[in-house]
N, C-alpha and C positions, 0 to 999 in steps of 0.2 A: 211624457208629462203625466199620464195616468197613475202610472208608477208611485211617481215622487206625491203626487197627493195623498195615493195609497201610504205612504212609506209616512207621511204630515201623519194620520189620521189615526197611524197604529205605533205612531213615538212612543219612546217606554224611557225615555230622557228623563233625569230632573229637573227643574228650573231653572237655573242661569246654562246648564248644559242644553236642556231643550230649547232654550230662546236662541240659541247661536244656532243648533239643528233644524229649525224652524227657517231661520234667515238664509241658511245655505240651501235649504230645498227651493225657498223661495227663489234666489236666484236663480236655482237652476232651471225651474218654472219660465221666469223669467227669459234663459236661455234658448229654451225650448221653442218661446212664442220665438223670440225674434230670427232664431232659425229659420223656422218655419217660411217668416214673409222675406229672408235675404236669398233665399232659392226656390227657383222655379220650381211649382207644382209638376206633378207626376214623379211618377216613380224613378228611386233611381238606379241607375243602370248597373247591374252586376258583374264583376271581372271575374274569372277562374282562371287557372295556370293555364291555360289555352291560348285561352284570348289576349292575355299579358305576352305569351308567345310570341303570337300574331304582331301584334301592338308592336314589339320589338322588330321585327321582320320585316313590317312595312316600315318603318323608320330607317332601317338597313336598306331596302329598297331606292327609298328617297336618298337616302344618299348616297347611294352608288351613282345615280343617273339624277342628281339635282339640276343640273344644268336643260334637263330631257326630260322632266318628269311624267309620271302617270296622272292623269283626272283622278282627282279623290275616287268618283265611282270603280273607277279602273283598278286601282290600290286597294279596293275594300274588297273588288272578286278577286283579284288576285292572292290575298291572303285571307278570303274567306271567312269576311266579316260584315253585317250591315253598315253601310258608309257612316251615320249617324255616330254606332257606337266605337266606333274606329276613332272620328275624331271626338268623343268624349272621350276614349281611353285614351289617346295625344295629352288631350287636356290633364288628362290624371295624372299621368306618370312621366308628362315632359313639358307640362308648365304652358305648352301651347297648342292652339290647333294644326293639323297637319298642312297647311295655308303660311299659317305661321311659322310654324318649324321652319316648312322651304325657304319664307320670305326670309328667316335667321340664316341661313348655310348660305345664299346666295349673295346677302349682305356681307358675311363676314369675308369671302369669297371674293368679293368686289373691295372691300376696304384692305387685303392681302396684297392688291392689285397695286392702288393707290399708295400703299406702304412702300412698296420694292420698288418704286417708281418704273416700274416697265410699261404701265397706263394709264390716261389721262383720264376725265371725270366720263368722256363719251365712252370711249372704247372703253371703259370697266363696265357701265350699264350697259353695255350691248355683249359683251360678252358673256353675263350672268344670266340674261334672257329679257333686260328690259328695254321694250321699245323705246319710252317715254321716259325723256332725259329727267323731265320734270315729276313725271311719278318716283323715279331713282331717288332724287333728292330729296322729296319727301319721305319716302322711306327710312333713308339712310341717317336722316335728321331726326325723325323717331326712333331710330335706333338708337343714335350715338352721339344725337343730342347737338350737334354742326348738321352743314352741309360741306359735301365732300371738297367743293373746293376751299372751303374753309378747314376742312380736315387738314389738307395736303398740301397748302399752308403754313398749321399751326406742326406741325410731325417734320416738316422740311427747314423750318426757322432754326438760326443754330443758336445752338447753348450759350446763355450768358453768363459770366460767371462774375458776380459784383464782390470785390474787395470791399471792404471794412476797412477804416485806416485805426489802426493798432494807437491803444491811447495807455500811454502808460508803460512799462515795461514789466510783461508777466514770468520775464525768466528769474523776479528778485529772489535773492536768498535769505 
């Protein structure tokens, strides 16, 4: 932000060129504050080819043994990271925290299930790791927007196929 003031203060623009040069620093000004209050204070956390490494590793981790997994804490010695910034680098480079990643591989896992009809709405949550039939379906309705047995349901209902009755005749020559 300092910059851009700098940058206002020592414009070498002319007139209708500097009032547009003006208005876009402004914005960026702008940009800057509301940055500022849409993320948390302190510092942010820095990645190097390492740690990105790691990041990827544990996430290999997690899904080898999602069904079994390790405590966050457990995952971050294991690949020799502070737990904190393990799940900020989750967050970075795979849209969720490592909580969430599992609760995605276990969901989609459990909706495989419900698809191939080899399981029913209990035995897919109990197979994925969840106790609580009714936390399952809360989950899986934040996922995917139903609850599963409304899923399994709407995926088993068979196709309709609605005729049109033909008005006219389109073979004319």
């Amino acid at each position: 932000m300092r910059v851009a003031a700098e940058q206002i203060l020592n414009c070498s623009f002319e007139a209708g060129n500097r009032r547009l040069y003006f208005e876009g620093k402004a914005l960026e000004i702008i940009a800057c504050i509301m940055e500022n209050f849409s993320t948390p204070s302190g510092p942010k956390p820095f990645f190097n080819t390492s740690d990105i490494e790691r990041i990827h590793y544990a996430r290999e981790l997690l899904t080898r043994d999602f069904l079994n997994p390790p405590g966050l804490m457990d995952l971050a010695r294991s690949v020799g990271m502070h737990h904190s910034k393990l799940n900020q680098g989750f967050k970075l480079l795979f849209g969720n925290t490592v909580f969430g990643h599992l609760t995605e591989m276990r969901l989609e896992e459990a909706k495989h299930y419900l698809e191939s009809g080899d399981m029913n709405c209990a035995e897919a949550a109990l197979s994925v790791g969840y106790s609580s039939l009714s936390h399952f379906a809360k989950a899986f309705n934040r996922q995917y927007g139903s609850n599963p047995s409304s899923y399994i349901k709407r995926i088993s209902a068979p196709v309709r196929i609605r005729r049109f009755p033909m008005q006219g005749n389109c073979l004319k020559s």
